[in-house]
PALUM-159907 format. One record per residue (C-alpha): z, y, x; residue in three letters. Coordinates in steps of 0.001 Angstrom, whole numbers, plus 500000, padded with zeros to 6 digits. Layout:
N
ZYXALA ...
% end
This chain:
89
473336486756202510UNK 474219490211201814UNK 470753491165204111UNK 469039489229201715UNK 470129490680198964UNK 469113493565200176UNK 465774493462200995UNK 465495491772197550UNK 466848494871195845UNK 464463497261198242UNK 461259495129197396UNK 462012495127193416UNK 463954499266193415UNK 460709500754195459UNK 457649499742193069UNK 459909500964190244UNK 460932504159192187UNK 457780505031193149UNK 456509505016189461UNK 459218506682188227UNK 458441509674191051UNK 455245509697189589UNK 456184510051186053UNK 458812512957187100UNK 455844514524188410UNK 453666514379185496UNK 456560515466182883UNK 457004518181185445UNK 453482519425185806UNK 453302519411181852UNK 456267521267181402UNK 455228523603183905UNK 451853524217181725UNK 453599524203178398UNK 456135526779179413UNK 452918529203180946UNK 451588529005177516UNK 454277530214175645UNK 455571532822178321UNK 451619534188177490UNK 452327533973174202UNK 455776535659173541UNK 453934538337175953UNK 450989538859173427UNK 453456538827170076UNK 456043541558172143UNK 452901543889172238UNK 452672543674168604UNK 456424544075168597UNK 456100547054170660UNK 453509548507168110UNK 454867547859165369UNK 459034549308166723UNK 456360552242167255UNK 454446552706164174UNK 458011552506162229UNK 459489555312164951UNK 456086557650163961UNK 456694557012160409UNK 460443557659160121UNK 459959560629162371UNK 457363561951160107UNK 459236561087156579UNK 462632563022158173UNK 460421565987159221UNK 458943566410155675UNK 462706566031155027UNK 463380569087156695UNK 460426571301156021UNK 461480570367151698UNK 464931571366153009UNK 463899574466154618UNK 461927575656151772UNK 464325575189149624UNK 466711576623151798UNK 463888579922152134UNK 463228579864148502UNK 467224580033147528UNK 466922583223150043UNK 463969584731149052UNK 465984584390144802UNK 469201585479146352UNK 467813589301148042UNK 465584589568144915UNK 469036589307142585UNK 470981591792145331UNK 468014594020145418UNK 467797594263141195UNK 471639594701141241UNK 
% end
């Protein structure tokens, strides 16, 4: 009895495994495509990331060195005033 049984449970489990491989397989193959898509797209948008970290460096860099060009000719013009006062004194 328990043979039976068995060979029962092999002859209706197989079909229904052998589907279900196939089915793994498909969900795996598009799963596999979707995530190649998106790993080339997150590559594309990180070059514009790249640029863009870049273009704010450039421009921070250039507004803190007209900063300290202002600063420094202040800092020459204050100089320049201060020997002209000794100098009249």
């Amino acid at each position: 009895m328990n043979l039976i049984g068995l060979l029962i449970a092999l002859f209706i489990l197989v079909p229904i495994l052998l589907k279900l491989i196939i089915i793994i397989t498909i969900v795996a193959i598009v799963i596999t495509v979707i995530t190649v898509v998106i790993s080339i797209f997150m590559f594309i948008a990180s070059l514009f990331v790249i640029k863009t970290e870049d273009m704010a460096l450039e421009e921070a860099y250039r507004y803190v060195t007209h900063l300290d060009a202002l600063k420094n000719k202040n800092v020459y013009n204050a100089y320049q005033n201060s020997k002209i006062t000794i100098s009249m004194n």
